[in-house]
C-alpha positions, 0 to 999 in steps of 0.5 A, spaced: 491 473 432 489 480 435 494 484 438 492 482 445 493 475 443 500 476 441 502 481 447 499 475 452 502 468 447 510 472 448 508 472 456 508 479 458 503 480 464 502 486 469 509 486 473 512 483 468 520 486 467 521 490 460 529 487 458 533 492 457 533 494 450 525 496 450 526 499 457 531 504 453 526 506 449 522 509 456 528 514 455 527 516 447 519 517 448 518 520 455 523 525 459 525 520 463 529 521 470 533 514 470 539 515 465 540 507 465 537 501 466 543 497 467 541 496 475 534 499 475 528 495 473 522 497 469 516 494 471 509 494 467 504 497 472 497 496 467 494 490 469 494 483 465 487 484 462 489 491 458 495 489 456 491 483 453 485 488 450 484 486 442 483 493 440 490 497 439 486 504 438 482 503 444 488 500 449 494 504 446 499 505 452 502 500 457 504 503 464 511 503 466 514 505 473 521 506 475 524 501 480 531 503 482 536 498 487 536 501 494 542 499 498 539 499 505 532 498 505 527 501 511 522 498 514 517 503 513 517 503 506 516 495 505 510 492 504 506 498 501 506 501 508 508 508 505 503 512 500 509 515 496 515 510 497 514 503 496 521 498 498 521 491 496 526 485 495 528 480 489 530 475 488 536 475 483 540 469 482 543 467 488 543 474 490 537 477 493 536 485 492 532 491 495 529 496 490 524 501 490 519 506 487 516 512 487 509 513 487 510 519 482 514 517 477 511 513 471 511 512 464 509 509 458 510 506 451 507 504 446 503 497 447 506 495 441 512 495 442 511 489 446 509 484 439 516 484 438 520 482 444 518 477 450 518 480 457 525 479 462 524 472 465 530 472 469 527 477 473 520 476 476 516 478 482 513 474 487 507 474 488 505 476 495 510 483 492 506 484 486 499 484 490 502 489 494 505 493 489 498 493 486 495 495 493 499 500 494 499 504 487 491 504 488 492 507 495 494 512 491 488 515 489 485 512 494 485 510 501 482 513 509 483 518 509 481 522 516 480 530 517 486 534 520 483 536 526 482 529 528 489 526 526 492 532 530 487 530 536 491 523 536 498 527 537 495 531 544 495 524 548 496 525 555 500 519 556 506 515 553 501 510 550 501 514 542 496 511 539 500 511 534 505 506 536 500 500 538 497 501 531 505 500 529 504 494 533 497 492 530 500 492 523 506 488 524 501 483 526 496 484 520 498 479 514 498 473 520 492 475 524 488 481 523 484 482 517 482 490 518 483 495 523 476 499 522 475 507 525 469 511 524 468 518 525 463 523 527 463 527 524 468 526 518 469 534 517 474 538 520 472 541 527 475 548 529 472 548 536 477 544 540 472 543 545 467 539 541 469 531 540 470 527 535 465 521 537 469 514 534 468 508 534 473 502 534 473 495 530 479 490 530 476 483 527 482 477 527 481 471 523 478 466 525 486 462 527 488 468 531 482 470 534 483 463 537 490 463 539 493 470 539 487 473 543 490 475 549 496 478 546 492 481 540 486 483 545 492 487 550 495 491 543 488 493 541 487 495 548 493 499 548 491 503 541 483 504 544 486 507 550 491 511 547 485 514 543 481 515 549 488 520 552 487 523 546 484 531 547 478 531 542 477 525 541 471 521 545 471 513 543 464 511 544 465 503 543 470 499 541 471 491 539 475 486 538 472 481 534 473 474 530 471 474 523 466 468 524 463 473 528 461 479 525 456 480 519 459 485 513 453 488 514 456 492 521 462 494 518 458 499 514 461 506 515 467 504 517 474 506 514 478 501 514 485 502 515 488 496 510 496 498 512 500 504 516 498 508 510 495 513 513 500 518 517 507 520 514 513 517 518 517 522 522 522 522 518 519 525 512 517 531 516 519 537 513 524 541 517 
């Protein structure tokens, strides 16, 4: 039996939870920043295939991120919202507590080590938190990204409808009805001259069931975000559209960015003062 194999047949997979005596071993290799692992957990962050490659010079390290409790978790940093802080909650025992992670705080260990020791099968993540978890640490190193002229446009409105705060709205919507929020921009450099406008072109496509029975409500939201664009100074929304899935082709979202969560801006309380 391949290293892969033994690694695979004692259970461990991507997420999977180091028991406290191999999460120690973070603190004897690396220069770890958590003293102890008696609350904190330490999750696998290398994806299940590797974890199960047979050649163990090829695949000679497991990824390992850091999750500390947290006692009064924010919304904004639930379900991957932040690119730098990603909060969560599990369910432990009876108990259901909230930790959190740093984007920028990872580790590794020897894949090896996971031969001789089974994975903590009293602490598991769901599922719906582990495809966010994965999303989120791939957003990392890449997500939209827009120039900074344009993203400062978006703070010059005229009115009190900030874009900002429809696409909150929009977001809080998105696991249930909204399948992408896409923007292109022309052009996608930054513009010095604040008299020539960014050109954009909005698309918000809903499932098929939403678009059904949340139209009103979604199409009203959506406005509000189209229209605190159009406020903007700079910036010129030359279309926008609302649409089913059903109803569009992939081919017509070609040059679009899709903004897959409120990823994309900092909250104001991470501005520094």
């Amino acid at each position: 039996m391949c290293i892969g194999q033994e690694i695979k047949a004692k259970g461990w997979r991507q997420w999977s939870v180091l028991p406290a005596d191999l999460a120690s071993k973070l603190r004897d290799t690396e220069c770890c920043a958590v003293s102890s692992f008696e609350n904190a957990l330490a999750l696998i962050a290398t994806h299940s295939c590797d974890l199960g490659h047979h050649n163990s010079n090829r695949e000679t390290r497991v990824e390992v991120v850091v999750a500390r409790p947290v006692v009064v978790p924010k919304e904004d940093y639930m379900s991957g919202r932040n690119p730098r802080l990603f909060q969560f909650r599990l369910q432990q025992s009876e108990n259901i507590s909230a930790f959190e992670i740093l984007a920028w705080e990872k580790y590794s260990i020897d894949r090896t080590l996971l031969r001789g020791s089974e994975p903590d099968k009293e602490t598991v993540l769901d599922d719906t938190t582990k495809r966010l978890l994965s999303g989120w640490l791939g957003r990392r190193y890449y997500r939209p990204a827009f120039p900074d002229a344009f993203q400062t446009r978006q703070s010059l409105h005229q009115s009190k409808k900030r874009p900002a705060d429809a696409l909150k709205s929009l977001v809080k919507c998105y696991p249930e009805h909204i399948l992408g929020l896409y923007l292109k921009v022309n052009p996608l450099t930054e513009l010095e001259d604040p008299n020539t406008a960014y050109e954009v072109e909005v698309l918000c496509v809903a499932t098929p069931e939403g678009f059904e029975t949340n139209a009103e409500k979604l199409t009203s939201i959506f406005g509000n975000y189209v229209s605190g664009l159009r406020q903007c100074s700079g910036v010129n929304v030359v279309d926008d559209l609302f649409v089913s899935a059903c109803d569009i082709p992939l081919w017509n979202v070609q040059g679009f960015h899709r903004l897959t969560e409120y990823d994309y801006l900092s909250p104001s309380d991470e501005i520094d003062n």
